[in-house]
Jmol script that loads the backbone (N, CA, C; Angstrom):
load data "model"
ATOM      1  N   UNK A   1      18.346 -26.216   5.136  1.00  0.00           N
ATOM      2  CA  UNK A   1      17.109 -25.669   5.624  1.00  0.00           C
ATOM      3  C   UNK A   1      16.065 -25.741   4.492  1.00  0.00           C
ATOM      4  N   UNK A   2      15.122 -26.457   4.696  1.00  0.00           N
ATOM      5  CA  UNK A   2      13.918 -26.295   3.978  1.00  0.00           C
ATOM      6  C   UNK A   2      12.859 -24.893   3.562  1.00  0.00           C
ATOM      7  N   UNK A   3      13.338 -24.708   1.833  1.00  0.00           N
ATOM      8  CA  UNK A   3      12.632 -23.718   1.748  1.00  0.00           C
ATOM      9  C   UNK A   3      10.764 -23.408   2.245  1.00  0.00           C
ATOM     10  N   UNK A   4      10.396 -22.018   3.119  1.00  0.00           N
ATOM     11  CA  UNK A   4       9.411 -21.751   3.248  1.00  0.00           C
ATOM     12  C   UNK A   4       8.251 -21.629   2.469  1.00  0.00           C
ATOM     13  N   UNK A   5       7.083 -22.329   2.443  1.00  0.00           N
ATOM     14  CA  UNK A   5       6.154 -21.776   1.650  1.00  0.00           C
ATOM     15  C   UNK A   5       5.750 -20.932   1.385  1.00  0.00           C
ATOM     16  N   UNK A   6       4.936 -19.905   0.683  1.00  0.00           N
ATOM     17  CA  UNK A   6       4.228 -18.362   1.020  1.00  0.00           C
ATOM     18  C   UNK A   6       2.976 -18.757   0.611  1.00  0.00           C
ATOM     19  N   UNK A   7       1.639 -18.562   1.771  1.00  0.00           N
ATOM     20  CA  UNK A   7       0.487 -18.755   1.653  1.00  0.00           C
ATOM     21  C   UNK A   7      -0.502 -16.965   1.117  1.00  0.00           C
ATOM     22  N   UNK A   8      -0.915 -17.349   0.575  1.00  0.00           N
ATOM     23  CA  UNK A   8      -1.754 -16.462   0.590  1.00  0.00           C
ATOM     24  C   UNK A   8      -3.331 -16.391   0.752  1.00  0.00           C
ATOM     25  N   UNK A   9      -4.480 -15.288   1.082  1.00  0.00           N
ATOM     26  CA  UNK A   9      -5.535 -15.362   0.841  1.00  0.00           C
ATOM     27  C   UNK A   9      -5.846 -14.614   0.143  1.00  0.00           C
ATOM     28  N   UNK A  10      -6.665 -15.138  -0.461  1.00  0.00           N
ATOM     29  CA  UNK A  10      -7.475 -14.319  -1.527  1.00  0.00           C
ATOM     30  C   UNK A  10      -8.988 -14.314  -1.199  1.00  0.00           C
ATOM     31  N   UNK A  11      -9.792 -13.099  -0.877  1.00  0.00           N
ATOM     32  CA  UNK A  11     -11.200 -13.021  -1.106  1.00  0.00           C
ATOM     33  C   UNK A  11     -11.679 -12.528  -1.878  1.00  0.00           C
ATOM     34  N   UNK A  12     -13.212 -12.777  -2.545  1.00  0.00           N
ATOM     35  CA  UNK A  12     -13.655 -12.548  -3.727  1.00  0.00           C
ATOM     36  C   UNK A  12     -13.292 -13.303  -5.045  1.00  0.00           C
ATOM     37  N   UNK A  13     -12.916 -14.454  -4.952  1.00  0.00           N
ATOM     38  CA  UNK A  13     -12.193 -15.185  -6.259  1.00  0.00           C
ATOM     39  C   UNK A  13     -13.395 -15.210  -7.408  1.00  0.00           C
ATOM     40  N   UNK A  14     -14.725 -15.251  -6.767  1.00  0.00           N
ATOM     41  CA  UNK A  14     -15.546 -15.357  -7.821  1.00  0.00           C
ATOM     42  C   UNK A  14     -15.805 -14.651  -8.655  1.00  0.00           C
ATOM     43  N   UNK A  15     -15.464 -13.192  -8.612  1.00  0.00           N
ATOM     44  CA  UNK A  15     -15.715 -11.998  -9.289  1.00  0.00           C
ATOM     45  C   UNK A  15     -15.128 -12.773 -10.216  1.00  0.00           C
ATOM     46  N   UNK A  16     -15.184 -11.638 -11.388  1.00  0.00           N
ATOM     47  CA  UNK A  16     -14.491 -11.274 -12.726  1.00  0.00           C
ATOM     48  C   UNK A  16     -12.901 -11.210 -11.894  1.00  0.00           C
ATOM     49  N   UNK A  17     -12.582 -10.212 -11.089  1.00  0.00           N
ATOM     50  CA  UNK A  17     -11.020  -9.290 -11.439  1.00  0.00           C
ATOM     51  C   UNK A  17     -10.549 -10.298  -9.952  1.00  0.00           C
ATOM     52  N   UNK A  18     -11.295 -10.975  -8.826  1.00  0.00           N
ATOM     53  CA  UNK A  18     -10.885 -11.990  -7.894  1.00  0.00           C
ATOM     54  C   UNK A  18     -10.021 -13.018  -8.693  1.00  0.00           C
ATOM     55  N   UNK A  19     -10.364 -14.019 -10.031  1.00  0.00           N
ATOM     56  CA  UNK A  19     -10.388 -14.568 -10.200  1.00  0.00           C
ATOM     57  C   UNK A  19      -8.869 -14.497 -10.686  1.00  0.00           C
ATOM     58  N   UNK A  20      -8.542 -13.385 -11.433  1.00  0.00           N
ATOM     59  CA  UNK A  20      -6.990 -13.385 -11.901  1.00  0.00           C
ATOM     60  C   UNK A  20      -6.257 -13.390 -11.008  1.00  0.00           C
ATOM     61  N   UNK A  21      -6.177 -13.332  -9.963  1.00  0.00           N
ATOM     62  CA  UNK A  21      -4.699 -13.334  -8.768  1.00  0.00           C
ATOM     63  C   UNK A  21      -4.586 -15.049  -8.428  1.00  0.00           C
ATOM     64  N   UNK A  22      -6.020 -15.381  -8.522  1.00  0.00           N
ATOM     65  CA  UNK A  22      -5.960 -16.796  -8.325  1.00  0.00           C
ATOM     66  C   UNK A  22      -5.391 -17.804  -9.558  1.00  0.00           C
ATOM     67  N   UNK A  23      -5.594 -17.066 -10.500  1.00  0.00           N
ATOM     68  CA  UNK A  23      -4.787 -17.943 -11.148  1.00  0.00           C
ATOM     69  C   UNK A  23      -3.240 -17.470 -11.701  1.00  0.00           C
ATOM     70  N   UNK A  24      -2.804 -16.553 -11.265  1.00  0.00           N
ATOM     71  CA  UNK A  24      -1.247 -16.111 -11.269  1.00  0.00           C
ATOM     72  C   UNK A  24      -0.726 -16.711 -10.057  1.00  0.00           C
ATOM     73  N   UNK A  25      -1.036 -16.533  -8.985  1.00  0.00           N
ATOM     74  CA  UNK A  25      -0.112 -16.813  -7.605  1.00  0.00           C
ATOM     75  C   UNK A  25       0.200 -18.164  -7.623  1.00  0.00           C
ATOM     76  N   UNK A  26      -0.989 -19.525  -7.715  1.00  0.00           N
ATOM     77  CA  UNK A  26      -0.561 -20.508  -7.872  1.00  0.00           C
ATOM     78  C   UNK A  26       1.053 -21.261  -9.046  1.00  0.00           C
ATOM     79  N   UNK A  27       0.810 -20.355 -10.129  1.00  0.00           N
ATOM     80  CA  UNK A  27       2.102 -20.167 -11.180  1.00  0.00           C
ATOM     81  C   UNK A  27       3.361 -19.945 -10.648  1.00  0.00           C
ATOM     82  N   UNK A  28       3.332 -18.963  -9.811  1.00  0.00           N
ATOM     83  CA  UNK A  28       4.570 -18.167  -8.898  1.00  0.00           C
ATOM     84  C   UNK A  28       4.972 -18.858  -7.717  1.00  0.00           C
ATOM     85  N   UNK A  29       4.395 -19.883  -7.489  1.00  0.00           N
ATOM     86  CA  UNK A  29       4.769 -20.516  -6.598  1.00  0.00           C
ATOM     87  C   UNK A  29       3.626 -20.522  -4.761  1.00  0.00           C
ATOM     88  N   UNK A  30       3.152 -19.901  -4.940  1.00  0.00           N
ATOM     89  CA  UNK A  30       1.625 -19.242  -3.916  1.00  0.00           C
ATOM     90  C   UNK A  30       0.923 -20.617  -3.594  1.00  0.00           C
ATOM     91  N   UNK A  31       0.600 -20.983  -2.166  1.00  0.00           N
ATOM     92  CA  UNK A  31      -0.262 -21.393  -1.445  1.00  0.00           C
ATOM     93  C   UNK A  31      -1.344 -20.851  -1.686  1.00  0.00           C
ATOM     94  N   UNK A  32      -3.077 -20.960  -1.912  1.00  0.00           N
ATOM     95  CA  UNK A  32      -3.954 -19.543  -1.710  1.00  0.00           C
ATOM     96  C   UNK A  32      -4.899 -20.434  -1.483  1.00  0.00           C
ATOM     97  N   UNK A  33      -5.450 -19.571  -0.917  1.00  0.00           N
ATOM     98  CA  UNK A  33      -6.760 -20.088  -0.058  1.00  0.00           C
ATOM     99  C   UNK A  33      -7.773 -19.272  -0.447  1.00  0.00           C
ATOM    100  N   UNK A  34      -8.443 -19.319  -1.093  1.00  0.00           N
ATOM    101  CA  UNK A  34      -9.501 -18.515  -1.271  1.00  0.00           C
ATOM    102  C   UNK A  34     -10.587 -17.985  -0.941  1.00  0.00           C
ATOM    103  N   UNK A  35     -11.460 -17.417  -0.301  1.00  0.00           N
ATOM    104  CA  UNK A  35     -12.987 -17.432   0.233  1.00  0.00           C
ATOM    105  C   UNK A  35     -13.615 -16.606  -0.348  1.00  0.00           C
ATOM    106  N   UNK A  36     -14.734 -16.729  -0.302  1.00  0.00           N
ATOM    107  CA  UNK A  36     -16.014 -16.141  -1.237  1.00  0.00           C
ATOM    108  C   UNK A  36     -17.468 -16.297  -0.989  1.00  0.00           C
ATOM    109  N   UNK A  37     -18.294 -15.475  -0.912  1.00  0.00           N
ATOM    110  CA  UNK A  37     -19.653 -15.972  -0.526  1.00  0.00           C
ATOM    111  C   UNK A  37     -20.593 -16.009  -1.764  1.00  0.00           C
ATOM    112  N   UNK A  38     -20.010 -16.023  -2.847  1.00  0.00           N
ATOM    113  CA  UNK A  38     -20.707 -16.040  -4.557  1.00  0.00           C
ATOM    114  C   UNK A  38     -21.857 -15.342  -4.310  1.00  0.00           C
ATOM    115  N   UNK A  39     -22.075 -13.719  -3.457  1.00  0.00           N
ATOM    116  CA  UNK A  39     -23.046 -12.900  -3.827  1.00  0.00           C
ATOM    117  C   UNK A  39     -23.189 -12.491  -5.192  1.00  0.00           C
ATOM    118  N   UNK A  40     -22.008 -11.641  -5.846  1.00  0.00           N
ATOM    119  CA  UNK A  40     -21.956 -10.951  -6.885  1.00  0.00           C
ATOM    120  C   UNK A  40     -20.781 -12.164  -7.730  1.00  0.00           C
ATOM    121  N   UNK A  41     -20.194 -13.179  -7.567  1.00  0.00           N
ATOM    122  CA  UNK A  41     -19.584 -13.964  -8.393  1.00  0.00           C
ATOM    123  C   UNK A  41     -20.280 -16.064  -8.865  1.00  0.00           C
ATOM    124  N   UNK A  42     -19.245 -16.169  -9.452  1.00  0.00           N
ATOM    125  CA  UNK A  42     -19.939 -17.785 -10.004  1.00  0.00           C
ATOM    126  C   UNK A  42     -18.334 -18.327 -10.077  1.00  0.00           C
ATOM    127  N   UNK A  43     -19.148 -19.389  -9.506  1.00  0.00           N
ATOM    128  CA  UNK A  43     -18.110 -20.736  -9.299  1.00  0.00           C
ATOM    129  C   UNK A  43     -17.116 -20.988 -10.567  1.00  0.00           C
ATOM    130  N   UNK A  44     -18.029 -20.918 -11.924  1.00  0.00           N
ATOM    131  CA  UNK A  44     -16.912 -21.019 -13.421  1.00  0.00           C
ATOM    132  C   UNK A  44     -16.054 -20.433 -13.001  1.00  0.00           C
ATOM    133  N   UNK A  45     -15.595 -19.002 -12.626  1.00  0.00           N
ATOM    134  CA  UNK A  45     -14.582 -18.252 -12.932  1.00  0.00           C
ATOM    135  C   UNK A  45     -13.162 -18.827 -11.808  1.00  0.00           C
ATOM    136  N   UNK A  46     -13.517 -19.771 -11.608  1.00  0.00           N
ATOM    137  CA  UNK A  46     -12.177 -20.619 -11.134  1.00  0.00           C
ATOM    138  C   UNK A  46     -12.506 -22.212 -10.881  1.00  0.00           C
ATOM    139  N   UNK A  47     -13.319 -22.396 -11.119  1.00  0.00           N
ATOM    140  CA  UNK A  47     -13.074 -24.233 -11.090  1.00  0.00           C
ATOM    141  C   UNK A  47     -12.259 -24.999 -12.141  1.00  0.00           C
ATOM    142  N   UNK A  48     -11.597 -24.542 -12.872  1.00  0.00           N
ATOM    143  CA  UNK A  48     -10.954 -24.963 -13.225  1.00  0.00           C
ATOM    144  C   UNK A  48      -9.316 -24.993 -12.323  1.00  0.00           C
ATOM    145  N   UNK A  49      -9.343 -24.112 -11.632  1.00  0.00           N
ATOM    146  CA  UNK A  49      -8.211 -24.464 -10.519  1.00  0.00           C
ATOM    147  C   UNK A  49      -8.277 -25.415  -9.054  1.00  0.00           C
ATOM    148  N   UNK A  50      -9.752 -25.764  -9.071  1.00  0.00           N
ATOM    149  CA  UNK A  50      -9.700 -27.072  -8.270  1.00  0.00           C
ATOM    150  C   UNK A  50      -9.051 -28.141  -7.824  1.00  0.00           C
ATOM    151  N   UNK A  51      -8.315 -28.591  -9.278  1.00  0.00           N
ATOM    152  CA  UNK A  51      -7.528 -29.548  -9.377  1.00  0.00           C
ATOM    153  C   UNK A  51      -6.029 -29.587  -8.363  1.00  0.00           C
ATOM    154  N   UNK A  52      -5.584 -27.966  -8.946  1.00  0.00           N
ATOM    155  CA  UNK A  52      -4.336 -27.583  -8.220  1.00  0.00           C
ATOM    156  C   UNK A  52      -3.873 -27.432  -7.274  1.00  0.00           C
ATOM    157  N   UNK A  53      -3.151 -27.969  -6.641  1.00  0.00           N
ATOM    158  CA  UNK A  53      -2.675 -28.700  -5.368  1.00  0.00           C
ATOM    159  C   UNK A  53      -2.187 -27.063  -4.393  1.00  0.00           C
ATOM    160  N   UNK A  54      -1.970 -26.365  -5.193  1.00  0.00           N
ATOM    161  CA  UNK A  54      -1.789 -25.262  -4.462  1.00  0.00           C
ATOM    162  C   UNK A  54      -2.851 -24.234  -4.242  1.00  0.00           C
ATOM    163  N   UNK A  55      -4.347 -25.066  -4.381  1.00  0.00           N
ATOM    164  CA  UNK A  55      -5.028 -23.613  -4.775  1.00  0.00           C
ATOM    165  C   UNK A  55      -6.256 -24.595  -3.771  1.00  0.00           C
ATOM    166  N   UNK A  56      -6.698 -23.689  -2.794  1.00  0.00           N
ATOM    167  CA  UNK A  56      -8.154 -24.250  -2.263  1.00  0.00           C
ATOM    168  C   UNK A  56      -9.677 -23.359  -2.045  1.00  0.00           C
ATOM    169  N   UNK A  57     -10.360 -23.831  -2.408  1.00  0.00           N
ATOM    170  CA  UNK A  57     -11.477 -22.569  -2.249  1.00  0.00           C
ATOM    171  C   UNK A  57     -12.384 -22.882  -0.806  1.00  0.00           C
ATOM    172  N   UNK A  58     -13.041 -21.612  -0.438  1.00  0.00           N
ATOM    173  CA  UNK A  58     -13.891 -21.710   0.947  1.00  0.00           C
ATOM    174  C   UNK A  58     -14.903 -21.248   0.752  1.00  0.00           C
ATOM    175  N   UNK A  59     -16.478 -21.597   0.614  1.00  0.00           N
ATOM    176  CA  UNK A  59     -17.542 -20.920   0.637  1.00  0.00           C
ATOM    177  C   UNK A  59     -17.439 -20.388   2.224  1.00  0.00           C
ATOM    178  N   UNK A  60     -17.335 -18.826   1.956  1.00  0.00           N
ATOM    179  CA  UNK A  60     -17.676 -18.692   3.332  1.00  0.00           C
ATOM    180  C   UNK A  60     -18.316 -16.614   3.126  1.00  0.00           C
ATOM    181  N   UNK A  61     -18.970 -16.868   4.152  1.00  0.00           N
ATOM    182  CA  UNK A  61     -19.447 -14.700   4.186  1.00  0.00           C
ATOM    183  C   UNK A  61     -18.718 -13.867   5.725  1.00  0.00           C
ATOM    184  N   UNK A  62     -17.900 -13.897   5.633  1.00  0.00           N
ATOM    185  CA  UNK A  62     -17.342 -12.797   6.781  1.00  0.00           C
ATOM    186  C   UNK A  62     -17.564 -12.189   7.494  1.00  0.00           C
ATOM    187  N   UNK A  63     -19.041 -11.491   6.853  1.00  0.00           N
ATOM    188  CA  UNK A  63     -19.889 -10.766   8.331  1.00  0.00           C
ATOM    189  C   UNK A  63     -21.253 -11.723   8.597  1.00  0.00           C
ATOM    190  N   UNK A  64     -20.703 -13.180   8.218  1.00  0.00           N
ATOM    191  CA  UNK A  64     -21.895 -13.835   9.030  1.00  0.00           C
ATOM    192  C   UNK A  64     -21.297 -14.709  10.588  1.00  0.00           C
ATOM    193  N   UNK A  65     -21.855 -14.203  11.480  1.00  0.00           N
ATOM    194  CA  UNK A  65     -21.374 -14.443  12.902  1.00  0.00           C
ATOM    195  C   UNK A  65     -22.280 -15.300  13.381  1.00  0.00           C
ATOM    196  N   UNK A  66     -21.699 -16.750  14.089  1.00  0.00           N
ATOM    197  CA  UNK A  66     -22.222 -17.434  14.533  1.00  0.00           C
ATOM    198  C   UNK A  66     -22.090 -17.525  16.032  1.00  0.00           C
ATOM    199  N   UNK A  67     -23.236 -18.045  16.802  1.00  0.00           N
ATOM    200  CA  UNK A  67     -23.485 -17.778  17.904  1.00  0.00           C
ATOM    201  C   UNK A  67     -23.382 -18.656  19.075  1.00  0.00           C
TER     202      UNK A  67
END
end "model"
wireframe off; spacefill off
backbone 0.3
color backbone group
């Protein structure tokens, strides 16, 4: 049987304190998906995990509802 992946999400990666789970979980073995609407954060504090095959980011805002 093929071991299961474990995905995770993460919102807020851009912050300061977002940014550390994103770069532990991928280490541990973590799927993560990230989303963020870079109100209060910046893109530096994780582009350097771009690269990583386990790590994807989403510009996106949560309470914006489309019609």
């Amino acid at each position: 049987m093929a071991p299961v992946s474990k995905r995770v999400l993460v919102t807020g990666d851009a912050g300061f304190f977002g940014s550390h789970p994103c770069e532990r979980l991928p280490r541990d073995g973590y799927d993560v998906l990230y989303v963020d609407n870079y109100f209060t954060g910046w893109k530096d504090n994780f582009v350097h995990l771009l690269d990583n095959r386990h790590f994807q980011a989403m510009r996106h805002d949560v309470t914006f509802r489309s019609t």
